[in-house]
KEBA-200922 format. One line per field, with one value per residue (C-alpha): residue number from 1; chain; x, y, z; residue in three letters. Coordinates in Angstrom, 3 decimals. Layout:
% residues N
resi	[NUM;...]
chain	[A;...]
xx	[X;...]
yy	[Y;...]
zz	[Z;...]
resn	[ALA;...]
***
This chain:
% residues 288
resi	[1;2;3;4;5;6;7;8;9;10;11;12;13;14;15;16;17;18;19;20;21;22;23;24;25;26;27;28;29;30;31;32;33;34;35;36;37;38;39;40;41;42;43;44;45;46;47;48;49;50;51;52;53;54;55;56;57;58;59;60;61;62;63;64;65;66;67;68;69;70;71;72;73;74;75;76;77;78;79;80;81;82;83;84;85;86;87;88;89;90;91;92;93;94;95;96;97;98;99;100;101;102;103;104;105;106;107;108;109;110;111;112;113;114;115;116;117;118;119;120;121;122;123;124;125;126;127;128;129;130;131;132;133;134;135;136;137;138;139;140;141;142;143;144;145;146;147;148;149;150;151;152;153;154;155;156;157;158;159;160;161;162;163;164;165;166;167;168;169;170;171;172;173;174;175;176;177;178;179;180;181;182;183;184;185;186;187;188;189;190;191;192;193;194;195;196;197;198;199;200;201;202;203;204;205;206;207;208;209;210;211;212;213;214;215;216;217;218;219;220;221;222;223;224;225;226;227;228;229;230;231;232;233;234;235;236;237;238;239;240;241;242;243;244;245;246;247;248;249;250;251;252;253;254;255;256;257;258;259;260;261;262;263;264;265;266;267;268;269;270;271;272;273;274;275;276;277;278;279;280;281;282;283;284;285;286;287;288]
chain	[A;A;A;A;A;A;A;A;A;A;A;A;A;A;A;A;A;A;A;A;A;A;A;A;A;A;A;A;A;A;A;A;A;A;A;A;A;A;A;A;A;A;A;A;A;A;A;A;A;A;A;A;A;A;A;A;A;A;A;A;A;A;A;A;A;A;A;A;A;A;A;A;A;A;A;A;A;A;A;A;A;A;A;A;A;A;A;A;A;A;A;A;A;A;A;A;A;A;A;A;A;A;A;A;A;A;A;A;A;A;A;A;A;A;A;A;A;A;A;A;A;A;A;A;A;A;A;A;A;A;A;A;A;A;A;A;A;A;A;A;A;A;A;A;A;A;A;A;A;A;A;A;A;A;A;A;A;A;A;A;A;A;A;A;A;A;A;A;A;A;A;A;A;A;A;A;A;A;A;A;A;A;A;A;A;A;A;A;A;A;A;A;A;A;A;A;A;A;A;A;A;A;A;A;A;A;A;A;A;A;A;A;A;A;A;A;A;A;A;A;A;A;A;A;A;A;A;A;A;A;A;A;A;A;A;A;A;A;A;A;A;A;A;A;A;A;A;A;A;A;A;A;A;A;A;A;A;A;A;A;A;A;A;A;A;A;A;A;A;A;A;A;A;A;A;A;A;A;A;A;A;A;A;A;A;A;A;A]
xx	[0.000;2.944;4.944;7.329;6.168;9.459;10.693;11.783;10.854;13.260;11.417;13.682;11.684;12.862;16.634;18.922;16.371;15.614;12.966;15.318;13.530;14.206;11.401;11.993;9.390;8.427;5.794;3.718;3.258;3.918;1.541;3.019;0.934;1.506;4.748;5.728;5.182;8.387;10.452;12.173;11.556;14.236;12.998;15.295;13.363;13.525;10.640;9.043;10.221;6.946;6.257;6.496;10.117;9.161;11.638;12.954;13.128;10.106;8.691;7.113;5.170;1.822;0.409;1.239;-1.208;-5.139;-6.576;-9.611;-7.440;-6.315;-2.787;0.591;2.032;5.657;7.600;6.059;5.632;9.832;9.959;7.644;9.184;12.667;11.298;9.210;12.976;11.612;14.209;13.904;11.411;9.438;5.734;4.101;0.746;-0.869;-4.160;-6.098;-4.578;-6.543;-4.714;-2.322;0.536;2.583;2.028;2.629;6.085;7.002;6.741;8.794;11.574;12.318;10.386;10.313;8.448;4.393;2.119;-1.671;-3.483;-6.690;-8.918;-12.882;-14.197;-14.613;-14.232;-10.848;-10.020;-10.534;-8.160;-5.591;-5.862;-6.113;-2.747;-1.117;-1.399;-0.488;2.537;3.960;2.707;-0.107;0.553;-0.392;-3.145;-6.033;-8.568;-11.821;-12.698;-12.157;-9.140;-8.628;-11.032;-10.107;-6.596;-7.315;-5.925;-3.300;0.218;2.585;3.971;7.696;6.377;2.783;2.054;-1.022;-2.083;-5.535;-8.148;-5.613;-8.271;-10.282;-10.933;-7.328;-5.945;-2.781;-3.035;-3.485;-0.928;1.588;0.442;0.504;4.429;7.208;10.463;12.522;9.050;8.852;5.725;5.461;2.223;1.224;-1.439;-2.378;-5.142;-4.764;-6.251;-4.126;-0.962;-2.121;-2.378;1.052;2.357;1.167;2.692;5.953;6.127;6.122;7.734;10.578;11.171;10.982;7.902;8.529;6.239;7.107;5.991;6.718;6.322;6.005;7.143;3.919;2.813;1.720;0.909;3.843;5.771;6.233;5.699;5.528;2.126;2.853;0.568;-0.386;1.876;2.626;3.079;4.565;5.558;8.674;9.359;11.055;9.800;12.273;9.915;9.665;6.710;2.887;0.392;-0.851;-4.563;-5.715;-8.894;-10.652;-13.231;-16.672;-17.711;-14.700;-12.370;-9.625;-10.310;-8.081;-4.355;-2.587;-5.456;-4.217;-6.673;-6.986;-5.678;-2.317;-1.552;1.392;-0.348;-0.507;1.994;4.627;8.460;10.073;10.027;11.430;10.799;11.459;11.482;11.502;12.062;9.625;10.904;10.859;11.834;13.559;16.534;15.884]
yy	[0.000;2.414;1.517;-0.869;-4.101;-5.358;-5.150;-9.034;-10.131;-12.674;-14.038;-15.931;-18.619;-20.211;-19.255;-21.689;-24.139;-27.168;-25.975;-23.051;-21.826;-19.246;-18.159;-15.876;-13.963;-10.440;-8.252;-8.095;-11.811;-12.790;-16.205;-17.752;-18.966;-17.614;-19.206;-19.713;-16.647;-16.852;-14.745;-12.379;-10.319;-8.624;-6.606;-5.391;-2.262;-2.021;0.790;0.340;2.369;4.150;4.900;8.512;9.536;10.969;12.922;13.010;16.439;19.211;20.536;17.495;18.289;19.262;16.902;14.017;15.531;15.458;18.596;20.858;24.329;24.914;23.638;25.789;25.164;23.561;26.666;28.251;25.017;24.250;27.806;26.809;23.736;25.372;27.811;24.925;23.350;19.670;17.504;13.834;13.847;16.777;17.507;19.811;21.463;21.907;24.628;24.565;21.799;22.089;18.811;18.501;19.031;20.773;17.819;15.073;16.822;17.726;13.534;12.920;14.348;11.930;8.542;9.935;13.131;13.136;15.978;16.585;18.662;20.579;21.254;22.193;20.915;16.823;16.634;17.989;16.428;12.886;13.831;14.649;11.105;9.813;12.022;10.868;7.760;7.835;9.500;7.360;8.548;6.793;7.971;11.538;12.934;14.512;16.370;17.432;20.635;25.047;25.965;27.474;25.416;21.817;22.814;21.046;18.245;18.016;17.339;20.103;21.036;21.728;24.061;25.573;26.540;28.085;28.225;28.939;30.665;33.535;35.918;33.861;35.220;34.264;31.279;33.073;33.337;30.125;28.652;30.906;29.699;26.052;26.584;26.064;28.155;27.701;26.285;27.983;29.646;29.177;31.530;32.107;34.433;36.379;38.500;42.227;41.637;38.475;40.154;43.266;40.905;39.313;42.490;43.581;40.039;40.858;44.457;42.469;39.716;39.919;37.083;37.293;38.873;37.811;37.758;35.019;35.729;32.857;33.489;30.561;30.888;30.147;29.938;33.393;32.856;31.065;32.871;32.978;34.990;35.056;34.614;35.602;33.451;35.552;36.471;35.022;36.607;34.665;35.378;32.962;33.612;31.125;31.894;32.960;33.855;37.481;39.895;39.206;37.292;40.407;40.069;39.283;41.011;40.173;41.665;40.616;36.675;37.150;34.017;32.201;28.558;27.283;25.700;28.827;30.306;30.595;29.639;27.138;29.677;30.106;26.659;25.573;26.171;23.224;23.445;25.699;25.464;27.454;29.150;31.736;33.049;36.067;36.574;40.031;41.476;43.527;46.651;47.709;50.604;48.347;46.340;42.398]
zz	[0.000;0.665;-2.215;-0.664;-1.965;-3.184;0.435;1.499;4.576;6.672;9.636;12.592;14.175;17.700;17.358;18.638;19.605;18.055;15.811;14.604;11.119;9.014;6.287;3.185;1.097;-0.002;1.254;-1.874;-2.554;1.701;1.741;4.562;7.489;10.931;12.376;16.240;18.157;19.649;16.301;14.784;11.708;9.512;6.620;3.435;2.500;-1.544;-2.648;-6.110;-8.960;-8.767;-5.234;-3.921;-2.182;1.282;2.253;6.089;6.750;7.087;4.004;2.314;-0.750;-0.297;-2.568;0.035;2.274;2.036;2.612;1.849;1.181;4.650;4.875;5.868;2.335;1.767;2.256;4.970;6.894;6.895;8.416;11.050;11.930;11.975;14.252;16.375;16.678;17.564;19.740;20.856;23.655;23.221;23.046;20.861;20.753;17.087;17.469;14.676;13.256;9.852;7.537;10.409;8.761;11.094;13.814;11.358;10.330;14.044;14.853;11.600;12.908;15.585;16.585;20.079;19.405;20.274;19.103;19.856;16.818;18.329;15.780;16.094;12.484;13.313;9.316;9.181;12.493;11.127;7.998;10.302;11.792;8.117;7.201;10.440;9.233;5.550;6.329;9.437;12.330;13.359;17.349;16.498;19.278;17.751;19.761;18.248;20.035;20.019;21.984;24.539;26.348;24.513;26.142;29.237;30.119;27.587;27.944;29.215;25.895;24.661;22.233;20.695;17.312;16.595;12.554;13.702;16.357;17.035;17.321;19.689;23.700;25.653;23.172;23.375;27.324;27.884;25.494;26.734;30.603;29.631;28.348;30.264;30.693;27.880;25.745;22.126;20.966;17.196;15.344;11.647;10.461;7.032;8.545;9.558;12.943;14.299;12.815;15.202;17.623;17.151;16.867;20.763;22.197;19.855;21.846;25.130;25.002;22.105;19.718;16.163;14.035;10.314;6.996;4.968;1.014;-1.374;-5.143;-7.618;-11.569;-13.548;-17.086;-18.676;-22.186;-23.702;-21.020;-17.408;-14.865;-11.164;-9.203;-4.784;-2.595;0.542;2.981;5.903;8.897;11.992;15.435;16.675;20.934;23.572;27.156;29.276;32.217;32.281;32.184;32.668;30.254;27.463;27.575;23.729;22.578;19.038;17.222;18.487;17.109;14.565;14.993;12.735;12.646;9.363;10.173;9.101;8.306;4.590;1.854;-0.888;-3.606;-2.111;-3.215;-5.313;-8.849;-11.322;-13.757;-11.568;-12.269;-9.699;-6.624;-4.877;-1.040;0.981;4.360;5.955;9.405;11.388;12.266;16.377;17.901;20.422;19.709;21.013]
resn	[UNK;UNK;UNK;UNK;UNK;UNK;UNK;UNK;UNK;UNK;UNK;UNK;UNK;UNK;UNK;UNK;UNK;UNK;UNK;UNK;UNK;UNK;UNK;UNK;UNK;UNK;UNK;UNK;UNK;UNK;UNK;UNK;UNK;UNK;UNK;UNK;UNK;UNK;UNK;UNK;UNK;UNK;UNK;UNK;UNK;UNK;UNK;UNK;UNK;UNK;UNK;UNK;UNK;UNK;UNK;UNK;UNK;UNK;UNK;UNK;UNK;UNK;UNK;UNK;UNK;UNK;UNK;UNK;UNK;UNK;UNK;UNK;UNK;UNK;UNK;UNK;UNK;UNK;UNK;UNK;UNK;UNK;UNK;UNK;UNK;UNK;UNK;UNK;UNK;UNK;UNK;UNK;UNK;UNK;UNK;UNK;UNK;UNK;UNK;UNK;UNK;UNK;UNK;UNK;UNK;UNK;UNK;UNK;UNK;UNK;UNK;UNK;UNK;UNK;UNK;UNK;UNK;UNK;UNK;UNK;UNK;UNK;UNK;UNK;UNK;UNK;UNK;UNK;UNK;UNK;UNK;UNK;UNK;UNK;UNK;UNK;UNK;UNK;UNK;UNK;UNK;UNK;UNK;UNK;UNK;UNK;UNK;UNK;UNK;UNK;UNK;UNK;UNK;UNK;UNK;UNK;UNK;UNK;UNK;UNK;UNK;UNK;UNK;UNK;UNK;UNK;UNK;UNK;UNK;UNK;UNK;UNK;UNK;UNK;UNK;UNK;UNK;UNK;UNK;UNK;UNK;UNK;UNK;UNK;UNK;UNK;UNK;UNK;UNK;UNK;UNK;UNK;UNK;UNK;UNK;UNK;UNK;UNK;UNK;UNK;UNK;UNK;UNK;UNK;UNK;UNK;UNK;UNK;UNK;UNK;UNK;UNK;UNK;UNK;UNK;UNK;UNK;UNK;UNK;UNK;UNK;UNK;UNK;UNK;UNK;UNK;UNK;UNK;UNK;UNK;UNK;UNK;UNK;UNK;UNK;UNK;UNK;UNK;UNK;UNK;UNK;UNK;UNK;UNK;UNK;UNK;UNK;UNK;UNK;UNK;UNK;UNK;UNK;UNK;UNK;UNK;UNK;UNK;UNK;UNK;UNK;UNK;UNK;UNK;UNK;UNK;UNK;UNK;UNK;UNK;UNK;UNK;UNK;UNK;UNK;UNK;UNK;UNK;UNK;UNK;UNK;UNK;UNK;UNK;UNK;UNK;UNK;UNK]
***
């Protein structure tokens, strides 16, 4: 089913006992009936000439994921995950998980890494579970529900991202409660009001405020030309402790809910052959 077919399979029955055997067959045609429990089972991976490559760092394609428009595209989502910085061990927080991409990559990195994806559409919460598990990473925690309040409970995290709900009544609050000292606070947004928002928590606690733009080379005519999907912008902090909680106030019943919040049409365009990205730093009046 994944493309690995050709992959033999060498299973070890009762070693160095009297009914020592030793069975050899591949994973497409394995007939064999179940063996002694007591074994061992070596595999020679060997992927078919037409199976997808999945790469082992962030940024897989999009295409590997299944999603309805709301997915933190290639380009943007390496970014985030180089500014999630994911070590053995650690726990990470996914709010408004959307496909669930960043979660998926974040337990890529390292067989040891667990991530729970909030995310308060059940549809796109059961395509997380489905992309989870397409892409190795069946273990990924995925809690149907609107943060803050599906927050509870949850594993003290290593680091938060939030690619949705910024605008919603203390999300950032808690999140930034629920973090250790020394946890990293990872969020995206391409609306006016949550980059306002950003903008306040950048003021008062420091970090990073970047906007990521990615432009893609596209057919024009029998030319080409460049097409810019939205801008990103995203707020990168570690906690170091200091400073109160800044209270976060939205527009009244305005609230993101999409991972990213960045729509369907900022998708890599059929038919693309390049890229190029950009990546500039907000200006502040006080050196960090």
């Amino acid at each position: 089913d994944r493309g690995y077919g050709r992959s033999r399979l060498h299973v070890l029955e009762q070693l160095g006992a009297g009914r020592e055997r030793h069975t050899v067959g591949t994973a497409h045609d394995w007939a064999e009936p179940a063996g002694d429990p007591l074994n061992v089972v070596a595999v020679e991976c060997r992927r078919d000439a037409d199976a997808p490559r999945i790469g082992a760092v962030p940024g897989l394609p999009d295409h590997l994921y299944e999603h309805d428009g709301q997915l933190t595209k290639r380009h943007v989502r390496a970014a985030t995950l180089g500014a999630l910085a994911p070590a053995p061990g650690e726990v990470l927080w996914d709010i408004g998980g959307g496909s669930g991409s960043i979660a998926v990559e974040w337990m890529r990195t390292h067989r040891s890494c667990r991530a729970v994806s909030v995310e308060r559409d059940p549809v796109r919460a059961e395509r997380i579970g489905r992309n989870a598990h397409t892409l190795g990473v069946p273990d990924l925690t995925v809690v149907t529900g609107a943060a803050p309040a599906a927050l509870a409970g949850l594993p003290v995290p290593d680091a938060v991202f939030v690619g949705g709900g910024l605008t919603a009544p203390g999300l950032l609050d808690a999140c930034w409660a629920a973090l250790p000292v020394g946890g990293r606070l990872v969020a995206n947004t391409v609306t006016l009001e949550s980059e306002a928002l950003l903008a306040r928590w950048y003021g008062r606690f420091g970090g990073e405020l970047v906007r990521l733009a990615v432009t893609h080379a596209v057919p024009v005519g029998g030319f080409t030309g460049w097409r810019q999907a939205m801008p990103v912008t995203q707020w990168a902090v570690t906690k170091d402790g200091r400073g109160e909680s800044v209270r976060s106030a939205a527009p009244a019943g305005a609230v993101e809910t999409a991972e990213s919040a960045e729509p369907a049409e900022s998708a890599e365009p059929a038919g693309s052959v390049g890229s190029r990205a950009s990546v500039a730093p907000a200006e502040s009046g006080e050196e960090r």
